[in-house]
MDAnalysis code that builds the backbone (N, CA, C; Angstrom):
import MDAnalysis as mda
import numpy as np

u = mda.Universe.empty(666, n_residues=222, atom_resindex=np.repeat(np.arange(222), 3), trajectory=True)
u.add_TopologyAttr("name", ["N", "CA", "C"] * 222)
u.add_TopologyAttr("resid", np.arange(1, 223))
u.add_TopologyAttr("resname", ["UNK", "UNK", "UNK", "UNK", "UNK", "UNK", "UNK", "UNK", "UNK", "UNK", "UNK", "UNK", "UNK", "UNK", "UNK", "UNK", "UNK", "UNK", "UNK", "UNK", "UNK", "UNK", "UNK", "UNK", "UNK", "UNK", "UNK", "UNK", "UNK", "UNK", "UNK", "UNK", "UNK", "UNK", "UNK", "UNK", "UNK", "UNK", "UNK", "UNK", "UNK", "UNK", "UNK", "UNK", "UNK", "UNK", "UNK", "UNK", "UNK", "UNK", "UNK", "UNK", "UNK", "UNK", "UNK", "UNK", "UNK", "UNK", "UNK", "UNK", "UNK", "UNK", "UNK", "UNK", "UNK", "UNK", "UNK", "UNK", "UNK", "UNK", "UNK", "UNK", "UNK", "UNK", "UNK", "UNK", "UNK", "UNK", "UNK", "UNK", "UNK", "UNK", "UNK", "UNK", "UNK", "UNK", "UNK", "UNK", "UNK", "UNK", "UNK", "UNK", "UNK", "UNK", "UNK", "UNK", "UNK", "UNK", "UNK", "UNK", "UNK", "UNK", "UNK", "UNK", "UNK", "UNK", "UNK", "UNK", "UNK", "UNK", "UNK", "UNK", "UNK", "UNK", "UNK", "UNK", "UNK", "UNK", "UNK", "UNK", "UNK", "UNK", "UNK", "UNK", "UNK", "UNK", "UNK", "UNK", "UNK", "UNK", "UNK", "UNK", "UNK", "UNK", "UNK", "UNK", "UNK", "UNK", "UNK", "UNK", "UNK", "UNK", "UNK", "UNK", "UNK", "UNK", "UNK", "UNK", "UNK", "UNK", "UNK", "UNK", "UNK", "UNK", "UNK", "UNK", "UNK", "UNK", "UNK", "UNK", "UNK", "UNK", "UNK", "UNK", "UNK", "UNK", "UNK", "UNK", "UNK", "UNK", "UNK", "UNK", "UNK", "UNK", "UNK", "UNK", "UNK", "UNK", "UNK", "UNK", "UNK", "UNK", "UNK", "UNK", "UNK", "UNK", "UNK", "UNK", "UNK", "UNK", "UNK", "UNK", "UNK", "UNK", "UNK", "UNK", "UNK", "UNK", "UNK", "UNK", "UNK", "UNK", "UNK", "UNK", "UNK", "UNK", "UNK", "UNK", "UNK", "UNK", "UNK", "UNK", "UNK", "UNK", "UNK", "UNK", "UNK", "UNK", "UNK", "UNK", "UNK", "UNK"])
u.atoms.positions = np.array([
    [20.285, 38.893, 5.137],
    [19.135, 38.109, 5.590],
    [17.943, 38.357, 4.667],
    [17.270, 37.129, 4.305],
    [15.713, 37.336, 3.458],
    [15.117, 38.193, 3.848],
    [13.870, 38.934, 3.155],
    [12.510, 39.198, 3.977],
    [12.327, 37.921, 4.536],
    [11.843, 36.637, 4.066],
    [10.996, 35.994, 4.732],
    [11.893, 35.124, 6.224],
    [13.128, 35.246, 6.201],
    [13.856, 34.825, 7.739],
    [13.544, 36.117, 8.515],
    [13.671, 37.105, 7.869],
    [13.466, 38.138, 8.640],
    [11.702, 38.382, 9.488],
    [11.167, 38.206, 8.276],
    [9.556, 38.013, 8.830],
    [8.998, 36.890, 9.616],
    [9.943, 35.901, 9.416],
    [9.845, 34.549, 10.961],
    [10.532, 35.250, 12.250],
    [11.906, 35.683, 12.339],
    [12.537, 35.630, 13.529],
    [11.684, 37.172, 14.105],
    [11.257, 37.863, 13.562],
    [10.515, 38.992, 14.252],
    [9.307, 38.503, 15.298],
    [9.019, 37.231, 14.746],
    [7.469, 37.288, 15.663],
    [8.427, 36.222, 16.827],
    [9.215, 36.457, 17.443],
    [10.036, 36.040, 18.585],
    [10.019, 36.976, 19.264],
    [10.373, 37.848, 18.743],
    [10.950, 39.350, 19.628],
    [10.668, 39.495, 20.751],
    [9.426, 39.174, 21.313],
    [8.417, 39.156, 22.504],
    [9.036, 37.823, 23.699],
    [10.137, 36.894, 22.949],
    [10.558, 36.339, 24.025],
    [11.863, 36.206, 25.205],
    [11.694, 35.497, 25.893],
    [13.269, 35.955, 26.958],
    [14.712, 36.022, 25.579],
    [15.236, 37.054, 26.686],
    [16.968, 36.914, 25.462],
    [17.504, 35.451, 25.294],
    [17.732, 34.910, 26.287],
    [18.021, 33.543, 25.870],
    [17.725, 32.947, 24.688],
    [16.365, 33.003, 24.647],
    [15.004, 32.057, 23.792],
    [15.355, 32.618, 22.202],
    [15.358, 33.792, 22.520],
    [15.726, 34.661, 20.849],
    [16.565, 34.271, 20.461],
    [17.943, 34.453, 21.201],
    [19.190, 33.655, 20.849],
    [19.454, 32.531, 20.299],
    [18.824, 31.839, 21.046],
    [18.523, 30.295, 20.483],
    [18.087, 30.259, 18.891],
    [16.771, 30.976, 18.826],
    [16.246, 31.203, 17.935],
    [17.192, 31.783, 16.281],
    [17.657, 32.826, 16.422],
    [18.749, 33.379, 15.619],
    [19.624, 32.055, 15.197],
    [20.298, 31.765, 16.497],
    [21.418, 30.665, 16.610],
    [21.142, 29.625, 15.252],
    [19.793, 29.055, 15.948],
    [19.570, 27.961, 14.842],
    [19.184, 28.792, 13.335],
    [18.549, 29.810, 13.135],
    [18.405, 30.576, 11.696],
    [19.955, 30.660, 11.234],
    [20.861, 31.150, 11.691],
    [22.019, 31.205, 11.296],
    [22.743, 29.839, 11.103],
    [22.820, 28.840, 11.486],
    [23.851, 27.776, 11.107],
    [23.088, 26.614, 10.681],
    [21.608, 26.784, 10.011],
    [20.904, 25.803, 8.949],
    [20.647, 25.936, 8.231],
    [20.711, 25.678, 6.782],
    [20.005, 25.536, 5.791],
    [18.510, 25.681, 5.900],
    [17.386, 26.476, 6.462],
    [16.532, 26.225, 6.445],
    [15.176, 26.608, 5.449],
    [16.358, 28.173, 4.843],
    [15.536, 28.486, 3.444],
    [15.584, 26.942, 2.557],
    [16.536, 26.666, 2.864],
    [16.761, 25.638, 1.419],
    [15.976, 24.408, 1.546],
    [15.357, 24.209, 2.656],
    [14.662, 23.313, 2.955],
    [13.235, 23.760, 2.899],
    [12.751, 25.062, 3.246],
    [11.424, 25.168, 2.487],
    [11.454, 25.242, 1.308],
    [12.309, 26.080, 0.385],
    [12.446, 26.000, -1.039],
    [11.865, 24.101, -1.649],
    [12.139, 23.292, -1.392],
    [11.416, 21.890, -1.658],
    [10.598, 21.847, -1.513],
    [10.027, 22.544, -0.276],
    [8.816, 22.005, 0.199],
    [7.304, 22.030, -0.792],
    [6.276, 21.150, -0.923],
    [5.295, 21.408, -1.923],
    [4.578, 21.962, -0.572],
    [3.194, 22.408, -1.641],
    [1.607, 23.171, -0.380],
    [1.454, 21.617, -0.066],
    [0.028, 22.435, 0.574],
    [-0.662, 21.418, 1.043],
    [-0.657, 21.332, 2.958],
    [-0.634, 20.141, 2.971],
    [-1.115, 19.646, 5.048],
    [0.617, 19.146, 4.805],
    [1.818, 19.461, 5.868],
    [2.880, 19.278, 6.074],
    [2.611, 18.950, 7.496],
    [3.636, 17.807, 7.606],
    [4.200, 17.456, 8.853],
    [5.778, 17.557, 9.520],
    [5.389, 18.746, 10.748],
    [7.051, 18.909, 11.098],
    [7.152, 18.555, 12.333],
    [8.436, 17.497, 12.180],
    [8.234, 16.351, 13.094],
    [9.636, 17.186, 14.157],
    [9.613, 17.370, 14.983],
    [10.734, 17.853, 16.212],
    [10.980, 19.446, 15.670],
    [9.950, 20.334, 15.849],
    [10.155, 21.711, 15.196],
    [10.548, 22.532, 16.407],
    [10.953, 22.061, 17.566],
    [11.285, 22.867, 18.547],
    [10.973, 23.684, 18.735],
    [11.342, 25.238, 18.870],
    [11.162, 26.569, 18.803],
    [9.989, 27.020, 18.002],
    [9.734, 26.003, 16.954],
    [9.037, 26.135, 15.313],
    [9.216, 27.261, 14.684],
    [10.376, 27.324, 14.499],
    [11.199, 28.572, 13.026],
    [10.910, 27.841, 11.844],
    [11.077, 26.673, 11.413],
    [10.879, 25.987, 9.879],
    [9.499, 26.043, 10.168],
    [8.708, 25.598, 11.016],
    [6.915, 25.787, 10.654],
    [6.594, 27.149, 10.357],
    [7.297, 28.163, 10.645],
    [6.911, 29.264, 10.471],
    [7.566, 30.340, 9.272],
    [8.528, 29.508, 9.256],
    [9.167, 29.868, 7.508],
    [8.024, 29.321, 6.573],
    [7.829, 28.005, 6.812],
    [6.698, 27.323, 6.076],
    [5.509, 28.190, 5.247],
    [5.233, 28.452, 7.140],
    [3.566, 29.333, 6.919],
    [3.910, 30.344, 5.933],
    [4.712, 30.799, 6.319],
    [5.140, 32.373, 5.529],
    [5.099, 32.163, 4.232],
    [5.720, 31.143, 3.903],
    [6.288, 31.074, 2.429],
    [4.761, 30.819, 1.371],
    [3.782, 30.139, 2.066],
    [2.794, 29.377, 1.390],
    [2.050, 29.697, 2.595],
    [1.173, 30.794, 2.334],
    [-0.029, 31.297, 3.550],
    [-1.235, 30.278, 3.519],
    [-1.249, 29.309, 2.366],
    [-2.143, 27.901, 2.524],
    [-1.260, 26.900, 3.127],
    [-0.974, 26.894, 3.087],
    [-0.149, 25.565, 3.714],
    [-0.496, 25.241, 5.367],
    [-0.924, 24.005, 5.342],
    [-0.976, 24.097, 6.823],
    [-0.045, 23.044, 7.522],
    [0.753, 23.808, 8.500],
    [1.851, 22.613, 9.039],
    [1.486, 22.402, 10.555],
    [1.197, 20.943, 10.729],
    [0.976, 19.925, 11.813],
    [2.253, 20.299, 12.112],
    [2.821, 20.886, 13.603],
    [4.242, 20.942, 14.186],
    [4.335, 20.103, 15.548],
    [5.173, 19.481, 15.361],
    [5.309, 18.552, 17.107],
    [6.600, 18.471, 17.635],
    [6.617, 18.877, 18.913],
    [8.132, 18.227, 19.431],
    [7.757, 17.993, 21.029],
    [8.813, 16.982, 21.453],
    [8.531, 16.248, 22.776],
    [8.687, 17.497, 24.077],
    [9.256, 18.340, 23.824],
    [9.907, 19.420, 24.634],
    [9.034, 20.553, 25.261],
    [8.539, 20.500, 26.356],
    [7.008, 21.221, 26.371],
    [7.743, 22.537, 26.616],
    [9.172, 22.775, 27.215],
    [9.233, 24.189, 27.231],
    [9.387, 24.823, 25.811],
    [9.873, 23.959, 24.939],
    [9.984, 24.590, 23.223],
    [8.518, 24.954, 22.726],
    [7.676, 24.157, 22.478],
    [6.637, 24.250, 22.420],
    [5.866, 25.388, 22.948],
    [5.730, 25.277, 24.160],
    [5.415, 26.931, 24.847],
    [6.244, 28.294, 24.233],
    [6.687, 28.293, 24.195],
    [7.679, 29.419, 23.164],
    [7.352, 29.324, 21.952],
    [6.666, 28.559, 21.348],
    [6.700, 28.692, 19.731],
    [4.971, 29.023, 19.643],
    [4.288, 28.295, 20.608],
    [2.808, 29.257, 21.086],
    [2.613, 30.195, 21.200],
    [3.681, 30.754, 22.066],
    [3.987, 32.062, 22.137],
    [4.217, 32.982, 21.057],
    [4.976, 32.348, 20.421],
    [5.489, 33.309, 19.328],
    [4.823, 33.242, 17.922],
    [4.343, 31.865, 17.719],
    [3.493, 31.668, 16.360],
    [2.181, 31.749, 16.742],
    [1.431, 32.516, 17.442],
    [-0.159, 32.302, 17.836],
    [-0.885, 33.422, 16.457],
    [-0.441, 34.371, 16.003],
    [-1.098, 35.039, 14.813],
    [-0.698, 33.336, 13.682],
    [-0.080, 32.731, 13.409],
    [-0.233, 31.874, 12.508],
    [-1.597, 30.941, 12.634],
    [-2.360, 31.004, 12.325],
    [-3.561, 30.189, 12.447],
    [-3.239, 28.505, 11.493],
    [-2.531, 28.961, 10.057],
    [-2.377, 27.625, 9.882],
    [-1.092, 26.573, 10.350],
    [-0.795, 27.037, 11.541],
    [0.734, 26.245, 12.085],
    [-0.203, 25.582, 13.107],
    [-0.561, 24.376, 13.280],
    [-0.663, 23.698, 14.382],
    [-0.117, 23.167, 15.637],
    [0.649, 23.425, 16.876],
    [1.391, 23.161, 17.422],
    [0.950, 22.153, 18.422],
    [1.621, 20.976, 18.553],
    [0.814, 19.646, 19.405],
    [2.648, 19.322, 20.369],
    [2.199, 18.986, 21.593],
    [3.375, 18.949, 22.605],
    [3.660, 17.151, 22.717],
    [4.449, 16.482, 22.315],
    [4.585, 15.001, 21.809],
    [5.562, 14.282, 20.777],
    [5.481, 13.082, 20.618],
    [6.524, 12.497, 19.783],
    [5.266, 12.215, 18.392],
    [6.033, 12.061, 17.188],
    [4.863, 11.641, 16.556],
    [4.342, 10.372, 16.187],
    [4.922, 9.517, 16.798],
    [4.032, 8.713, 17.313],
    [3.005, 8.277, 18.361],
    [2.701, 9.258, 19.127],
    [1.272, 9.818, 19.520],
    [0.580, 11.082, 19.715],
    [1.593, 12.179, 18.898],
    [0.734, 13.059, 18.820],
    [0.121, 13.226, 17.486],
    [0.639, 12.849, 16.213],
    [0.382, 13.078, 14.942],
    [-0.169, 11.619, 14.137],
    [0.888, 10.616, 14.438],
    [0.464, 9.534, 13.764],
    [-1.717, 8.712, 13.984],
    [-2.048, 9.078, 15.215],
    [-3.324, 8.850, 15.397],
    [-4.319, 9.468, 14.594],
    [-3.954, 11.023, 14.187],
    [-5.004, 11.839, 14.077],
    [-4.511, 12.228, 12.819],
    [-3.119, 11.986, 12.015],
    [-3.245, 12.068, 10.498],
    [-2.642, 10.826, 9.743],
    [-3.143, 9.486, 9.935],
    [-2.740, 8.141, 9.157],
    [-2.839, 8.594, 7.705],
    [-2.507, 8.730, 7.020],
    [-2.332, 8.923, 5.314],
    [-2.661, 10.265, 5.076],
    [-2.662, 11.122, 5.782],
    [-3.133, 12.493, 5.390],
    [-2.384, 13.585, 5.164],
    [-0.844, 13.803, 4.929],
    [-0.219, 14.858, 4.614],
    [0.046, 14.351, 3.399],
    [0.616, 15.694, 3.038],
    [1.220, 16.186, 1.340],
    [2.626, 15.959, 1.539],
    [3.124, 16.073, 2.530],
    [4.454, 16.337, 2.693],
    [4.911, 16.133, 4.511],
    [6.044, 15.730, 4.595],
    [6.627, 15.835, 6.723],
    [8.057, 16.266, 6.060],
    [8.464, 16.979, 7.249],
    [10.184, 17.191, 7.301],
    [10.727, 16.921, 8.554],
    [11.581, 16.429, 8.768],
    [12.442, 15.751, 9.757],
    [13.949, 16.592, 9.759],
    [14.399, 17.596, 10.475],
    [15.092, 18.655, 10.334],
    [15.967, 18.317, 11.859],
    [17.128, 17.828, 11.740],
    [18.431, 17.808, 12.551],
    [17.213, 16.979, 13.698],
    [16.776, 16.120, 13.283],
    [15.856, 15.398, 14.903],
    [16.845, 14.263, 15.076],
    [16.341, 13.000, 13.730],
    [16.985, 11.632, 13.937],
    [18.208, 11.480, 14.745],
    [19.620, 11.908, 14.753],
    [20.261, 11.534, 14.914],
    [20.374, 11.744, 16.544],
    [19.199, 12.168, 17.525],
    [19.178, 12.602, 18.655],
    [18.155, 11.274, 19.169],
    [17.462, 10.151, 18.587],
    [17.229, 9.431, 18.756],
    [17.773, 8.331, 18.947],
    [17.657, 7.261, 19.425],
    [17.917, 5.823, 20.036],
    [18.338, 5.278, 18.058],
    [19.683, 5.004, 18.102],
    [19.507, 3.925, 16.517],
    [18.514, 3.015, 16.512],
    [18.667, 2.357, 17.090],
    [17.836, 1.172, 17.172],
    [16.253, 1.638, 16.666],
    [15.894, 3.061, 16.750],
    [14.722, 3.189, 17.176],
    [14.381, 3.866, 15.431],
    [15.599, 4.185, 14.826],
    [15.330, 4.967, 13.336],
    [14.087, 4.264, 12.555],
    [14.219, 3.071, 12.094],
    [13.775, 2.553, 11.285],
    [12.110, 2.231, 11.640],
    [11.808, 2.105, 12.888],
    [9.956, 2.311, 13.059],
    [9.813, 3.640, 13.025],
    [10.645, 4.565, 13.386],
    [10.356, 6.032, 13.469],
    [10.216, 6.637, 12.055],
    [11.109, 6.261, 10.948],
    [10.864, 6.906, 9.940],
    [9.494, 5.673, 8.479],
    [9.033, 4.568, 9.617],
    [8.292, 4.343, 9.312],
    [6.964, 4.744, 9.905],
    [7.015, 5.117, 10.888],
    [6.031, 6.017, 11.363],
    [5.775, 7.435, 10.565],
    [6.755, 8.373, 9.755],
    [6.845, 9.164, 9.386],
    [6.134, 9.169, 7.670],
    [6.501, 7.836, 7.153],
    [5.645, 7.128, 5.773],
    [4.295, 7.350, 6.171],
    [3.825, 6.668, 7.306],
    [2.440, 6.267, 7.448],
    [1.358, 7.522, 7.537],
    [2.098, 8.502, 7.385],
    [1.489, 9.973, 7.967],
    [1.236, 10.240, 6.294],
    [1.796, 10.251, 5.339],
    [1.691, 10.381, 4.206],
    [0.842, 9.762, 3.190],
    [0.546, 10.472, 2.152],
    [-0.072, 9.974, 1.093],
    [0.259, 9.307, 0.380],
    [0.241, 8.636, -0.793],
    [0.789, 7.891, -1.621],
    [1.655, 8.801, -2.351],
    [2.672, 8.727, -3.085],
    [3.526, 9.708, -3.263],
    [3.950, 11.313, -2.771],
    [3.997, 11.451, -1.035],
    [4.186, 12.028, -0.774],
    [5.387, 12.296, 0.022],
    [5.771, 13.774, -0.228],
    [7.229, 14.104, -0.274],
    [7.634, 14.017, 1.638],
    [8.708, 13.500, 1.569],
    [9.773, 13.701, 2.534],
    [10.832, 14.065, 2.116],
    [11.176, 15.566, 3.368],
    [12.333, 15.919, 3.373],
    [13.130, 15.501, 4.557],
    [13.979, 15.003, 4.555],
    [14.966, 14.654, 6.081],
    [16.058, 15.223, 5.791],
    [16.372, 16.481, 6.734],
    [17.386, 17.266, 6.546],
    [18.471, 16.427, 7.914],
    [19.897, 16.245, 7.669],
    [20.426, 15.617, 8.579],
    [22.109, 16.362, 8.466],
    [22.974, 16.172, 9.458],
    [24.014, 16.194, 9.136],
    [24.723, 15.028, 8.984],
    [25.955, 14.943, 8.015],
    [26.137, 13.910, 7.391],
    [27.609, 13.357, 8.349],
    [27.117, 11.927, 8.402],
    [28.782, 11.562, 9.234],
    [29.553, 11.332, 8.139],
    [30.762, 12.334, 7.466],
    [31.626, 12.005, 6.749],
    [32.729, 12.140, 7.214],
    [33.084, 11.929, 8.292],
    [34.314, 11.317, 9.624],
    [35.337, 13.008, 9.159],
    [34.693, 14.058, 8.555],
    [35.472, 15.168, 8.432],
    [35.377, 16.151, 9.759],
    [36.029, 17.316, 9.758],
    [36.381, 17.932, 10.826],
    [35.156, 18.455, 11.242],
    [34.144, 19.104, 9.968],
    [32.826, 19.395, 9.907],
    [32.244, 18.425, 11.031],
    [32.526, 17.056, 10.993],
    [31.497, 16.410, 11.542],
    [31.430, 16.030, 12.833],
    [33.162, 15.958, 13.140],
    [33.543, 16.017, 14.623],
    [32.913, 17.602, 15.198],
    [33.188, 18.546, 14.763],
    [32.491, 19.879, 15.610],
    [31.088, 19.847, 15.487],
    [30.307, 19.153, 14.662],
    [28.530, 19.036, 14.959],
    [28.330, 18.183, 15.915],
    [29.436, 16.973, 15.951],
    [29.659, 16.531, 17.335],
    [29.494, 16.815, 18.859],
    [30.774, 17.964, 18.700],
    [31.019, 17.957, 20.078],
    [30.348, 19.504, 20.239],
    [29.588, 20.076, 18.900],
    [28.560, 21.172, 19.693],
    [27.468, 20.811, 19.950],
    [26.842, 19.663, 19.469],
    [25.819, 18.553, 20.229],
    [25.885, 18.725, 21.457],
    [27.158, 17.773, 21.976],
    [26.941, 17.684, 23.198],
    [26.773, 18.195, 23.884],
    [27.331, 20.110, 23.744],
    [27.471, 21.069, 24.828],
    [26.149, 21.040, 24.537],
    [25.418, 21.041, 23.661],
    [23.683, 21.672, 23.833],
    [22.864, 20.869, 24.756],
    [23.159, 19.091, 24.516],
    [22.418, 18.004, 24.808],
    [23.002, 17.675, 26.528],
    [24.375, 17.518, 26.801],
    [24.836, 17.262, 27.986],
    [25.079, 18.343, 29.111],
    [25.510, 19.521, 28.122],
    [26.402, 20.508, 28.852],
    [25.086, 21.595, 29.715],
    [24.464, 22.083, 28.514],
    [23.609, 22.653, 28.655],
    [22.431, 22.698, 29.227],
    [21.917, 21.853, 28.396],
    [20.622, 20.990, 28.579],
    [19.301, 21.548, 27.673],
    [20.188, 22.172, 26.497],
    [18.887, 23.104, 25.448],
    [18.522, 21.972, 24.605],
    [18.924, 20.727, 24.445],
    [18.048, 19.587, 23.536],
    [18.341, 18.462, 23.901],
    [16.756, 18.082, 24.126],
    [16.662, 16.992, 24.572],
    [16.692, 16.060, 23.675],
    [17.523, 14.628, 24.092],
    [17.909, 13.844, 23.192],
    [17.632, 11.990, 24.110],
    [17.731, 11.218, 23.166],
    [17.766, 10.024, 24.010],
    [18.378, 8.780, 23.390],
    [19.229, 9.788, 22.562],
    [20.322, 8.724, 21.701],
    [21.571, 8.799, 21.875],
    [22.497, 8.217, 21.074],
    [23.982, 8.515, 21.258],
    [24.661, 9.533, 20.450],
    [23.564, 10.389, 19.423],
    [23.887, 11.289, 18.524],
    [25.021, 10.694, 17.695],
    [24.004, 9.795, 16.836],
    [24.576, 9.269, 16.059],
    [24.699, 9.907, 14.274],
    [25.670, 10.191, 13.683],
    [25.943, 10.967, 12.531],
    [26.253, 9.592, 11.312],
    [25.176, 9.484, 10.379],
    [25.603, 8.332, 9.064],
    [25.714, 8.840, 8.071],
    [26.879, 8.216, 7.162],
    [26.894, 8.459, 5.819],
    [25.523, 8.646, 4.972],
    [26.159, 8.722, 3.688],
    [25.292, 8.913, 2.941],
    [24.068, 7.642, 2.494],
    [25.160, 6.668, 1.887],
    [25.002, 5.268, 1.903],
    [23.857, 4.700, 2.678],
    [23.960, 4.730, 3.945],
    [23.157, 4.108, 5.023],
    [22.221, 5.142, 5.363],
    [22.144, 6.032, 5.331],
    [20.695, 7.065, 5.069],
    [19.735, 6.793, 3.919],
    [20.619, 6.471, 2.900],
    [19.794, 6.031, 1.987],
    [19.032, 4.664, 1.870],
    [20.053, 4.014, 2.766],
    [19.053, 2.284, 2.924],
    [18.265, 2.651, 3.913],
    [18.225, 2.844, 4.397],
    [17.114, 3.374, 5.825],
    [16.256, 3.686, 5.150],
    [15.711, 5.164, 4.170],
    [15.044, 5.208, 3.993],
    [14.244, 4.077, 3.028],
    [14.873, 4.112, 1.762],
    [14.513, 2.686, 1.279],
    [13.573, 1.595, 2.078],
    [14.249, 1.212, 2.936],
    [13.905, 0.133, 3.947],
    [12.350, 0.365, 4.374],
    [12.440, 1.624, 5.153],
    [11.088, 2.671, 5.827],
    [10.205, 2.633, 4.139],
    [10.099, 2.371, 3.303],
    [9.256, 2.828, 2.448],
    [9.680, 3.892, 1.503],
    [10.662, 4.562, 1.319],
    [10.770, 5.676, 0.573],
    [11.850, 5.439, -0.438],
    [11.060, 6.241, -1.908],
    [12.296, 6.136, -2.582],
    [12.919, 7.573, -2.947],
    [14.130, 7.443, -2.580],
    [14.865, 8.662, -2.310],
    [15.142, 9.070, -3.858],
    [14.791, 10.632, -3.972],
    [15.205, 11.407, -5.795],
    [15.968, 12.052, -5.295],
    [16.231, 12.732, -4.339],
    [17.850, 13.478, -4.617],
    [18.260, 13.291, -3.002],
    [19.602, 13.725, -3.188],
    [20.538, 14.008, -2.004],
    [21.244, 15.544, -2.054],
    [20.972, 16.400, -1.610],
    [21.489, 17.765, -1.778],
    [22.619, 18.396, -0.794],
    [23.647, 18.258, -1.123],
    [24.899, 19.021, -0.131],
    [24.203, 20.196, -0.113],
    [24.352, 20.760, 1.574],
    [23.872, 21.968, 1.921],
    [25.126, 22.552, 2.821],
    [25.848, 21.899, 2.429],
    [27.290, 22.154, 3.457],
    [28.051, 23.368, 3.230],
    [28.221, 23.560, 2.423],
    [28.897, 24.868, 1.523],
    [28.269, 25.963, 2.619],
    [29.079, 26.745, 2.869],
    [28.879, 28.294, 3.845],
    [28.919, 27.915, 5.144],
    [28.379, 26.830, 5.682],
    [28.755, 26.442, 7.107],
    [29.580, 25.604, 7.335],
    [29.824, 25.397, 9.170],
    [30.585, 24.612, 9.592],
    [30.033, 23.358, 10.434],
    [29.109, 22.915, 9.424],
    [28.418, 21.716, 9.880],
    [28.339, 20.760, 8.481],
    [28.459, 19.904, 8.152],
    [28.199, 18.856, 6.983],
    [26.587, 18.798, 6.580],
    [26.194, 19.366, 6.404],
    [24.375, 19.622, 6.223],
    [23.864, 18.653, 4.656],
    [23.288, 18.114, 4.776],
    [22.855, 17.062, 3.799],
    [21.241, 16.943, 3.505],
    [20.714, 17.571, 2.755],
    [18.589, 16.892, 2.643],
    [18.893, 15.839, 1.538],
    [17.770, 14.760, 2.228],
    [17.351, 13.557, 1.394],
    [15.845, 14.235, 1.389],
    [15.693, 13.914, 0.156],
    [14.430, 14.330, -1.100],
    [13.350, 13.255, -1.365],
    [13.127, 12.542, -0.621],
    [12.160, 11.174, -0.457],
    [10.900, 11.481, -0.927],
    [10.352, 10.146, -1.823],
    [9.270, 10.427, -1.839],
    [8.356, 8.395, -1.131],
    [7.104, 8.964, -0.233],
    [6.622, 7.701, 0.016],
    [5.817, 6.591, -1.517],
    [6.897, 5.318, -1.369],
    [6.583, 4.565, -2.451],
    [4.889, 3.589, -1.827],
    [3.665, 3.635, -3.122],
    [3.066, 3.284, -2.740],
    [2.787, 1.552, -2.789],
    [1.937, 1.468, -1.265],
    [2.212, -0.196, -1.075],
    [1.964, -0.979, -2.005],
])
């Protein structure tokens, strides 16, 4: 384990075993160094940060950096208050971001990341959502959308059906889609579509047992 995973999952310690667990759980089976490693400084937007472990890898990594964090889930949220309150530059707002973030930063980040959210959303609903996610941005500013990839492999059936135990079984994420998993292809027209022109696609799959994929977007200006 890093210092710096190590110096995020410590300021948990203080919460129920469950909550920690959780916490670990998701440090262990994401890519999430590899997803701050992209990240530029600046005002970041992290759009469904749950617990907020990536806002707080963030902070760590770049003690300027300030990350706007939102997710709809008020018990996640309360736990990541809890646990990130010495972070002064992590902002934590309880909401979707289309009314907790999009009002109060229209063109104003450097950068948003979108980390295992989309595919827990309504399809239908992708394409204003990750145009909502443009509008938060500057003129050439970076998006990362970390996703798992539907490549109809065995990988993708078990991100599947450990979805569900979380989303149906459980009830640890809240969702309001059909957990839907897309190729590569059609991630990439999406974004396109939303405004962005995508510079890389990075397999993050290698070491786990999930198909892990970041698109490297940047917002094209109007």
């Amino acid at each position: 384990m890093t210092t710096l995973l190590e110096q995020a999952l410590a300021l948990y310690s203080g919460l129920p075993a469950a909550e920690r667990f959780h916490v670990h759980a998701r440090a262990s089976s994401a890519p999430l160094l590899s997803v701050v490693e992209r990240m530029p400084g600046g005002t970041v937007a992290d759009i469904g940060c749950g617990h907020g472990l990536l806002a707080a890898l963030l902070s760590l990594a770049d003690p300027a950096r300030t990350v706007h964090a939102v997710d709809p889930d008020p018990r996640k949220v309360e736990w990541a208050r809890r646990s990130l309150g010495a972070l002064a530059q992590v902002k934590l707002a309880e909401g979707t971001v289309e009314d907790a973030l999009a009002p109060r930063l229209p063109g104003a980040c450097d950068a948003a990341v979108v980390c295992d959210v989309l595919y827990l959303l309504p399809e239908a609903k992708w394409p204003g959502f990750l145009r909502t996610v443009h509008g938060l941005l500057k003129p050439g500013g970076c998006f990362l959308l970390k996703e798992v990839e539907g490549d109809g492999s065995w990988k993708h059936r078990k991100a599947l059906a450990q979805e569900w135990v979380m989303v149906s079984l459980l009830g640890r994420t809240k969702a309001s889609g059909g957990m839907v998993l897309k190729p590569r292809a059609e991630m990439r027209a999406l974004l396109s579509e939303a405004g962005f022109s995508v510079r890389e696609v990075v397999d993050l799959g290698r070491g786990y047992t999930t198909p892990h994929v970041l698109y490297v977007a940047e917002a094209s200006v109007a």
